[in-house]
N, C-alpha and C positions, 0 to 999 in steps of 0.2 A: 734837204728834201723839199722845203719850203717853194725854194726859188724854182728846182722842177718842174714843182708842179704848178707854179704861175707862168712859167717858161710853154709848158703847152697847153695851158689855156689860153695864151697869147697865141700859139701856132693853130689852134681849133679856130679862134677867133679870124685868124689870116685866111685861114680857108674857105670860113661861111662868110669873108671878104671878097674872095676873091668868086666863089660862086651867086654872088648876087651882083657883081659885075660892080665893084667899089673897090678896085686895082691901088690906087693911093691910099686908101687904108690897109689896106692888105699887106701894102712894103712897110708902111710905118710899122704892123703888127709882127711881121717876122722879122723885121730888123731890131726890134726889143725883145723879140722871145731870145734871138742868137745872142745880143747880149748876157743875156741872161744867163743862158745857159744852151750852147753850142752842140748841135748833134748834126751830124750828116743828113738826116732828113728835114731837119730844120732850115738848111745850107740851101737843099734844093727846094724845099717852099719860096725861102727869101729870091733865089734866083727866078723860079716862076714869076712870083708877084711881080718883079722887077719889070719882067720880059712881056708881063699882063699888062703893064704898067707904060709900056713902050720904053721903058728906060733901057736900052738895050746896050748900053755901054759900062753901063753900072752892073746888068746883067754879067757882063763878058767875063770884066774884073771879078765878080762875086764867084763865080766860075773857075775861073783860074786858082782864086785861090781857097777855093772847095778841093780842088782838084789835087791842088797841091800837099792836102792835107791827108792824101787818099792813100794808104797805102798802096806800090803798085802789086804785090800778090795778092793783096784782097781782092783788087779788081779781075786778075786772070783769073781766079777761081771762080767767079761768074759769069765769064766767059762762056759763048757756047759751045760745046763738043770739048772742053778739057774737063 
């Protein structure tokens, strides 16, 4: 539970990183929350900051393999009109 919930104090931290426009802390923060402990919204922070970050290759890859993680009927069920 511990690591949790330093896990999204790091990802809170990435955020009021990334809204005060300090993009390279922000990657550093959500690539230590993910370590820590991995969630899918943590996935797309990290790929944000990345992409805030102009690192946009590191982006792609961080993407792909978010993506890959995803189940695909999770994803049609959010789909719109099913």
């Amino acid at each position: 539970m511990a690591v949790a919930a330093r896990a999204w104090h790091l990802r809170e931290a990435a955020r009021a990183a990334l809204e005060a426009g300090r993009e390279p802390e922000a990657c550093d923060l959500a690539g230590a929350a993910l370590r820590l402990h991995a969630t899918p919204r943590g996935r797309r922070l990290h790929v944000l900051a990345l992409l805030a970050a102009g690192r946009t290759r590191e982006a792609a890859r961080a993407l792909s393999a978010a993506e890959s993680l995803t189940p695909r009927a999770a994803e049609d069920e959010d789909a719109p009109g099913v």
